[in-house]
C-alpha positions as CSV (number, residue, x, y, z in Angstrom):
1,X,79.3,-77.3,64.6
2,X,83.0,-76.5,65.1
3,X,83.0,-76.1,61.3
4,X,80.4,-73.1,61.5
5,X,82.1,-71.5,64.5
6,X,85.7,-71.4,62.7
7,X,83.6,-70.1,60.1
8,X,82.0,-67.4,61.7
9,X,85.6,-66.7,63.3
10,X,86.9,-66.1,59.8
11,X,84.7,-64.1,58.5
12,X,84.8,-61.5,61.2
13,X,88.5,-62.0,61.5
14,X,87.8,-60.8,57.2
15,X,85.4,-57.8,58.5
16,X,87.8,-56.6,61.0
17,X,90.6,-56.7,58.6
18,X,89.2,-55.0,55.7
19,X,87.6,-52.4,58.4
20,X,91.4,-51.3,59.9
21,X,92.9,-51.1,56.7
22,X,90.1,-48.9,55.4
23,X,90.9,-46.8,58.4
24,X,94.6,-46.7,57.3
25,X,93.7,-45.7,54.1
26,X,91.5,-42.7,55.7
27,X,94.8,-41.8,57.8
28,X,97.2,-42.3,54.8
29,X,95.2,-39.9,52.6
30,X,94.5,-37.3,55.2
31,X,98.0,-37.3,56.0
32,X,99.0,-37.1,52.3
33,X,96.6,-34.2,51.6
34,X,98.2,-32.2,54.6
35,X,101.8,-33.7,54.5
36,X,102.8,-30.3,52.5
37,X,101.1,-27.6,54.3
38,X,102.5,-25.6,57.2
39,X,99.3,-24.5,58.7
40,X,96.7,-27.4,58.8
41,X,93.1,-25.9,60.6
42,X,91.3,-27.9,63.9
43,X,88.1,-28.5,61.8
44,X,90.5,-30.5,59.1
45,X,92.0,-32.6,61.7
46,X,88.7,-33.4,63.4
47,X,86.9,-34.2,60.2
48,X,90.1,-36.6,59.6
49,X,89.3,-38.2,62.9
50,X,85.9,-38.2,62.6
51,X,85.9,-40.5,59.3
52,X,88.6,-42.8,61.3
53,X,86.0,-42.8,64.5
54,X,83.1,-43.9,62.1
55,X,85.0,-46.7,60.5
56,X,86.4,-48.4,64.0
57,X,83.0,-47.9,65.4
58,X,81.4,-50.2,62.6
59,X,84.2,-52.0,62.8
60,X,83.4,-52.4,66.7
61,X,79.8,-53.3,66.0
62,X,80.8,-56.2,63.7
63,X,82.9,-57.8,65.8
64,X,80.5,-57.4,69.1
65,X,77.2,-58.9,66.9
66,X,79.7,-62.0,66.0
């Protein structure tokens, strides 16, 4: 039994770390895309944090159903 719960553990430990850095990689390439312009418009940064939103909210479902 202990063996299937440290199992489960690990594998969502897994999801959840594969899920933030995804939303790193969201941040680091919206960042990159904008680093060199002066003027950057609302709907760019809310689409940015959109996509971020999306990916900690599966992230949040993952870790709730385990």
């Amino acid at each position: 039994m202990t063996e299937v719960l440290d199992t489960e553990v690990l594998g969502t430990e897994l999801q959840a770390d594969t899920t933030v850095r995804e939303a790193m990689d969201l941040i680091d390439r919206g960042l990159g895309g904008i680093s060199d312009r002066n003027i950057v418009t609302s709907s760019e940064v809310a689409d940015l944090l959109l996509d971020v939103r999306m990916v900690l909210v599966r992230l949040d479902h993952q870790i709730s159903s385990n």
